[in-house]
N, C-alpha and C positions, 0 to 999 in steps of 0.2 A: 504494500500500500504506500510505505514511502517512499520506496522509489518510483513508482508511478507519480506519484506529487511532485518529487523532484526534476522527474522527463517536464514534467507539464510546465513548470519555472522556467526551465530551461531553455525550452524550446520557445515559450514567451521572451526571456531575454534577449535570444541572439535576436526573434523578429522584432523586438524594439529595436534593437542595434542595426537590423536593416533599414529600417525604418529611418532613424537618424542618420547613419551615413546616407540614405537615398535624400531627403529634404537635407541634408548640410551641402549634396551636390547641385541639386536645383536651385538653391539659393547661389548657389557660385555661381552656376550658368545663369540662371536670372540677373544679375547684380552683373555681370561680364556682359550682356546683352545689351543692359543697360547703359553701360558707360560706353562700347561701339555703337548705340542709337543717340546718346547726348555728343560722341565725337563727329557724329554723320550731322546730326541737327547744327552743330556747332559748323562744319567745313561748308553746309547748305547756306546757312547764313551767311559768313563768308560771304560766297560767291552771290550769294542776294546782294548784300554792300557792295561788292565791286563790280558787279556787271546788271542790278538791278536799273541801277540810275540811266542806263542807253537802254535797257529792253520794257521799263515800264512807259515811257515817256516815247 
């Protein structure tokens, strides 16, 4: 009986622990996605300032 209890902990462990290594890498990749969409918004901008002023007008 307690080693059944103890399989059951266990195997709850390690799928916590998969669980947080899988959302601590989503968060990487989210947060990495992020800042190449704020470097794109940022280099879009840019090029709005410097070549906005002859293509809106």
């Amino acid at each position: 009986m307690g080693s059944n209890l103890h399989w059951i902990w266990d195997s709850q462990a390690s799928f916590l622990r998969a669980i947080q290594s899988w959302l601590f890498r989503t968060y990487n990749k989210q947060k990495e996605i992020g800042q190449r969409m704020q470097w794109l918004l940022n280099v879009l901008e840019l090029m709005r300032i410097r070549f906005g002023l002859k293509t809106c007008h």
